[in-house]
C-alpha positions in Angstrom: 19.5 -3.2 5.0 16.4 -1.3 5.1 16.2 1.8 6.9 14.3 2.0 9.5 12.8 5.5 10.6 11.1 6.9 14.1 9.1 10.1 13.8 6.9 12.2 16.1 6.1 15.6 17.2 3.9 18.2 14.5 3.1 17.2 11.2 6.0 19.2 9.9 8.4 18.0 12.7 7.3 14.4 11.5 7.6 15.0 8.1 10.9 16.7 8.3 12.4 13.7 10.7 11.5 11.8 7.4 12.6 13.7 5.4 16.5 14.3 6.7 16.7 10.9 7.6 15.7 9.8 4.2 17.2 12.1 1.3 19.1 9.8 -0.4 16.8 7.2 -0.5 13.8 10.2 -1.6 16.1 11.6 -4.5 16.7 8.3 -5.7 12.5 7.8 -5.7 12.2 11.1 -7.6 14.7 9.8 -10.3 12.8 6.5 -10.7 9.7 8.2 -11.4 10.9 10.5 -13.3 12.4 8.1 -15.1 9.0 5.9 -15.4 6.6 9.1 -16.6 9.4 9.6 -19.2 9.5 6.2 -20.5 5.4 5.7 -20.0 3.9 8.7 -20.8 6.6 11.1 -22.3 6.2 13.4 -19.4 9.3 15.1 -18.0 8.9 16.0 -13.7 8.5 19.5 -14.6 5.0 18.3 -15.9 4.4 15.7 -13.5 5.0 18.2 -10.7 2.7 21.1 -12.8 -0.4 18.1 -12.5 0.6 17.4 -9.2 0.1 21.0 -8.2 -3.3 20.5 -8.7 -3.8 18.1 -6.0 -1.2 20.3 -3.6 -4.5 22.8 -3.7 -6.9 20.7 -2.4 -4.6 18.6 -0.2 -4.0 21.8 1.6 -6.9 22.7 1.6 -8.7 19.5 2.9 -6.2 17.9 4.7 -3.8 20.4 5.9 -2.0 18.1 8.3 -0.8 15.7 5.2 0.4 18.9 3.5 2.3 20.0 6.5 3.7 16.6 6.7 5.0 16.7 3.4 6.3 20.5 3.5 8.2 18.9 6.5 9.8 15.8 4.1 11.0 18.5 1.2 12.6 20.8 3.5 14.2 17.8 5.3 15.5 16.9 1.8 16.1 19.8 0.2 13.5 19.0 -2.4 10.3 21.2 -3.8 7.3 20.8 -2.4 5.8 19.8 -5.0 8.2 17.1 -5.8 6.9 15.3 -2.3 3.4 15.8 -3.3 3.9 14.0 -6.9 5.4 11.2 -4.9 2.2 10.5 -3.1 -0.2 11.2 -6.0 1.9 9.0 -8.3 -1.3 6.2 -8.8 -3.1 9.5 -9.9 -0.5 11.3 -11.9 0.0 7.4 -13.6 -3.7 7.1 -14.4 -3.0 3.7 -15.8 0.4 3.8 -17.4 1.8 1.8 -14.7 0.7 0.1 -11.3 2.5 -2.1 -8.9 0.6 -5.5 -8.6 0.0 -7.2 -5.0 -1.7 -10.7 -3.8 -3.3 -10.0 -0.1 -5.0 -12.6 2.4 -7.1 -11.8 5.4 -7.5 -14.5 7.4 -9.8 -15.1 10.6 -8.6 -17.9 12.8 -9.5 -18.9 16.7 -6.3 -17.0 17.8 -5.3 -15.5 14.9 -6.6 -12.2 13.1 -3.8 -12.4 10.0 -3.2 -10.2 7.2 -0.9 -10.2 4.8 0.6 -9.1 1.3 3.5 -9.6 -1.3 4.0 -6.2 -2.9 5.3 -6.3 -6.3 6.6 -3.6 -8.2 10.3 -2.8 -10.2 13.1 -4.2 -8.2 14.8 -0.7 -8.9 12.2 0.9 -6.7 13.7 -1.7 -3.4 16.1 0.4 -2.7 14.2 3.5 -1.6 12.0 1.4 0.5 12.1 2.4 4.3 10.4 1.3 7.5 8.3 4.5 9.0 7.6 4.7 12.3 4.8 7.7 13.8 4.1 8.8 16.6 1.1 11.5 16.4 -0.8 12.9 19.5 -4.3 11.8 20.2 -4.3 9.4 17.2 -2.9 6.1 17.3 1.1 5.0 16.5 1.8 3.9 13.3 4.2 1.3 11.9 4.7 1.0 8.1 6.2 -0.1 4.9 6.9 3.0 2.3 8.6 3.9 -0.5 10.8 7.4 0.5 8.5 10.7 0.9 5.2 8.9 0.7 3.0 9.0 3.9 0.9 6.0 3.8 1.6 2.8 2.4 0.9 -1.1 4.2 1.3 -1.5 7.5 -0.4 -1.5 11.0 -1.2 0.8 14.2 -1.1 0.6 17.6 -4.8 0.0 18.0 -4.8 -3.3 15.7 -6.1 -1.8 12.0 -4.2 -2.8 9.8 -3.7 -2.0 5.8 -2.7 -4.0 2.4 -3.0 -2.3 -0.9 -4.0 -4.2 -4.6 -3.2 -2.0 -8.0 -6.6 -2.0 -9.7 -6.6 0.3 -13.5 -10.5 1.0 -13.6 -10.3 4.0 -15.8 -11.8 7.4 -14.0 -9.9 10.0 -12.0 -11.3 13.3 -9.9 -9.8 15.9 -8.6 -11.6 16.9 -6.0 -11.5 13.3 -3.8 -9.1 11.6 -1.8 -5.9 10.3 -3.9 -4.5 6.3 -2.8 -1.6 7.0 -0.5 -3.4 9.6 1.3 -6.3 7.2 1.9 -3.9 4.4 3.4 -2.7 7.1 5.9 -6.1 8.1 6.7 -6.8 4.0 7.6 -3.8 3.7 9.4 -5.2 6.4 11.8 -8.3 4.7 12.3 -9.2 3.0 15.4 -11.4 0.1 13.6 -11.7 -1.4 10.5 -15.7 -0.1 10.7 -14.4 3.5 11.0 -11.8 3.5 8.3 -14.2 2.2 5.9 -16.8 4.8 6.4 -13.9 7.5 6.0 -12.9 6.6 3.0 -16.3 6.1 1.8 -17.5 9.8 2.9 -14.3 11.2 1.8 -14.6 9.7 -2.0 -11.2 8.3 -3.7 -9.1 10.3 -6.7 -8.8 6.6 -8.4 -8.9 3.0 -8.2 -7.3 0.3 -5.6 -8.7 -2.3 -3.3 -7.4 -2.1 0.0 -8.0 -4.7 2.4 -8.7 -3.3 6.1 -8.9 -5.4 9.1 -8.7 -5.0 13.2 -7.6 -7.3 16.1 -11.3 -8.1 16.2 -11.8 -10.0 13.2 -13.9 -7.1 11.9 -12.1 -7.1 8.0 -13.7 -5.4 4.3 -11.9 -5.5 1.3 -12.7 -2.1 -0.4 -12.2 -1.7 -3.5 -13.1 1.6 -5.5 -12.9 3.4 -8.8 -13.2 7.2 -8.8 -17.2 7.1 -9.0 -18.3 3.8 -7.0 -17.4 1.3 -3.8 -17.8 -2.2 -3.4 -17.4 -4.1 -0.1 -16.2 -7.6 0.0 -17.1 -9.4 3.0 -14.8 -12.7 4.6 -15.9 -16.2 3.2 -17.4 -18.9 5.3 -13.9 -20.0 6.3 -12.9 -16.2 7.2 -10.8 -15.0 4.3 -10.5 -12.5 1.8 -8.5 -12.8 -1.1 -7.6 -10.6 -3.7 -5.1 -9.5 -6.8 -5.1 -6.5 -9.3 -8.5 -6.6 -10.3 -12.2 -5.8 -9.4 -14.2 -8.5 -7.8 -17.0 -7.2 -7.1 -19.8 -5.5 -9.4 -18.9 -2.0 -10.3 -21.8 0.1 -12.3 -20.4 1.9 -15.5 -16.6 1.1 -14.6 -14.4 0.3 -17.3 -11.6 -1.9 -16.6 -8.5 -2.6 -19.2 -7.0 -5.9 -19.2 -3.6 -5.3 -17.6 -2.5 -8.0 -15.4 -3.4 -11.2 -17.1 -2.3 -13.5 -14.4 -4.0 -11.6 -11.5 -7.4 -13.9 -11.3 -4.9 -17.1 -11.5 -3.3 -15.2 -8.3 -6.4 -14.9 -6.4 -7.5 -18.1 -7.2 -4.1 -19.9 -6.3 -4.4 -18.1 -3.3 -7.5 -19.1 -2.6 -7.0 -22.8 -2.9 -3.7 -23.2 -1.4 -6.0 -21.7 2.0 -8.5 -24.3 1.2 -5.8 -27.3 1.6 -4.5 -26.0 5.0 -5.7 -28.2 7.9 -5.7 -27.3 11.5 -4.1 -24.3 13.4 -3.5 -21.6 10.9 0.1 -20.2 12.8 2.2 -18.2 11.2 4.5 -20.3 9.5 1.5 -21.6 7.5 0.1 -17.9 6.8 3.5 -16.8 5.9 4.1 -19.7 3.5 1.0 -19.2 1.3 2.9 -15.8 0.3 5.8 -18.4 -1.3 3.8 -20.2 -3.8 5.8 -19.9 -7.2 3.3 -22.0 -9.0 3.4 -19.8 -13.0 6.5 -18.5 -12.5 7.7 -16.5 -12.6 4.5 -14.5 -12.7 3.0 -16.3 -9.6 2.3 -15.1 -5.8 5.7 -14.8 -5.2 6.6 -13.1 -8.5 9.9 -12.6 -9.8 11.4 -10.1 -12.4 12.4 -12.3 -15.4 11.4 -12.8 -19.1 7.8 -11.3 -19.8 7.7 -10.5 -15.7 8.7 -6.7 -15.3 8.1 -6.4 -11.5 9.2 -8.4 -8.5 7.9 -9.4 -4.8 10.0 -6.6 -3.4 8.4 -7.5 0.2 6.1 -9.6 2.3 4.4 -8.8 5.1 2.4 -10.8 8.0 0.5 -8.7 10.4 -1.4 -10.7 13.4 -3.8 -7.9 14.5 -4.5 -9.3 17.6 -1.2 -9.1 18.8 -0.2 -6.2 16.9 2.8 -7.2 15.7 4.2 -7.3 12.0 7.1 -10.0 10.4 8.2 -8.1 7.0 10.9 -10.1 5.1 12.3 -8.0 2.1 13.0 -9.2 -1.2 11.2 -12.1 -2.3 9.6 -14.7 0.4 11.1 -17.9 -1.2 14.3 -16.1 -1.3 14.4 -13.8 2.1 16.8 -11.0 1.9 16.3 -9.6 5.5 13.9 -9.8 8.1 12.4 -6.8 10.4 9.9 -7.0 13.1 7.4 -4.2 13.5 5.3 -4.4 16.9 3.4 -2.3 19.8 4.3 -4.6 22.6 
């Protein structure tokens, strides 16, 4: 079963709440990594914690709360800093060598502000996946989806924003911005979609991602990003956004790689199975788009076999307006366990 995880208090008190409640599952994450930047890149953790540094710096320096947060999650598991700090700068530290792929769906219905996302990645990483709960003082509650000893991932808050994440491998990386995970945290302490969009756009990313941002209003963007540019995507005339692992939208001088070749069948499955649905879109028929296998097994709901070297290792539902979450782990089609995350 997944652990689920309640912090509040300081930064650090949250952080090292997280952190002692979640050691095993946070050494076991280090290990993967390690592991992956060994295989990938031929980089032992000494080195990927010596590039990691770097950002340490201007985390610190920028965002001091996050740093406290994770000084809190190494002491609570007797790890190095800068071990914690790799974790959540993994996208960056990758640059490309690997990426978790994702299908997401926004959806804008009469009683119904719906978001939702499979999240694919190695099924050796579902172990070390845990449900975060914070509490933080003037900013809202947050309820969340994370790997071990990262700090923002996909999930929802207590005043309706909620958060989905796509892998995108635009080539380009700075130092000086705002790396992935960090961003999802800053959204998830956002009180609209309209003001976590203009953070992230002030603040500049570290890399490349889409994440699709939506509130209990129907207010919803997907932004994606490289390191240099942003692109909004805006909901269709039936109020949905779609998207995979790559860019959509028109982004000057970005180079993209070819990585996930079934990514725009993804999106565009996605897109017409949400064409045939008639009626009332309740959650039974929002959650059920997420179960398509059509390609298998490298469809929506994505299975590690053959060619296919990651897995749906979650999906989640949010409904925005009633702040409330369904997250069923392991693949959709093939539910392992089922958690609720709500405000009410």
């Amino acid at each position: 079963m997944i652990k689920q995880i309640e912090c509040k208090g300081t930064p650090y008190e949250i952080g090292l709440t997280h952190g002692t409640s979640a050691s095993e599952e946070i050494t076991r994450s280090i290990d993967f990594y390690a592991s992956l930047f060994q295989k990938t890149s031929n980089r032992d953790w000494s080195q990927v914690t010596e590039t990691a540094n770097t950002f340490a710096s201007l985390i610190q320096e920028k965002w001091p709360r996050y740093y406290d947060e994770m000084k809190g999650i190494a002491d609570g598991s007797n790890r190095d800093v800068l071990d914690i700090v790799a974790l959540n700068v993994r996208t960056e530290i990758a640059f490309g060598q690997f990426s978790d792929g994702c299908t997401s769906l926004f959806w804008h219905t009469p009683n119904h502000e719906w978001l939702g996302q499979n999240w694919d990645w190695q099924k050796a990483q579902a172990p070390n996946l845990i449900a975060l709960t914070i509490h933080q003082s003037s900013l809202p509650s947050i309820k969340m989806i994370t790997e071990a000893g990262i700090i923002g991932k996909i999930g929802l808050n207590s005043a309706g924003v909620g958060v989905c994440l796509n892998a995108i491998r635009a080539v380009g990386l700075d130092y000086g911005k705002m790396p992935v995970h960090l961003g999802l945290r800053h959204v998830l302490e956002c009180g609209s979609t309209k003001e976590a969009v203009e953070k992230l756009e002030e603040v500049g990313m570290a890399s490349s991602a889409h994440m699709l941002i939506a509130d209990g209003t129907g207010d919803a963007v997907g932004l994606e990003f490289t390191s240099s540019t942003f692109a909004r995507l805006v909901s269709d005339d039936k109020g949905r956004i779609a998207h995979s692992n790559h860019l959509l939208a028109k982004h000057d001088g970005a180079v993209e790689p070819e990585w996930l070749a079934d990514s725009p069948k993804r999106v565009s499955q996605m897109r017409r199975l949400a064409e045939k649905s008639d009626g009332e879109v309740g959650w039974k028929e929002f959650s059920g788009l997420f179960e398509d296998e059509n390609g298998f097994p490298v469809s929506i709901c994505r299975a590690q076999v053959g060619d296919s070297t990651i897995a749906t290792l979650f999906n989640v539902v949010m409904d925005l307006k009633a702040k409330k979450a369904v997250v069923r782990m392991g693949r959709p089609s093939e539910t392992e366990e089922t958690i609720h995350l709500d405000f009410e």
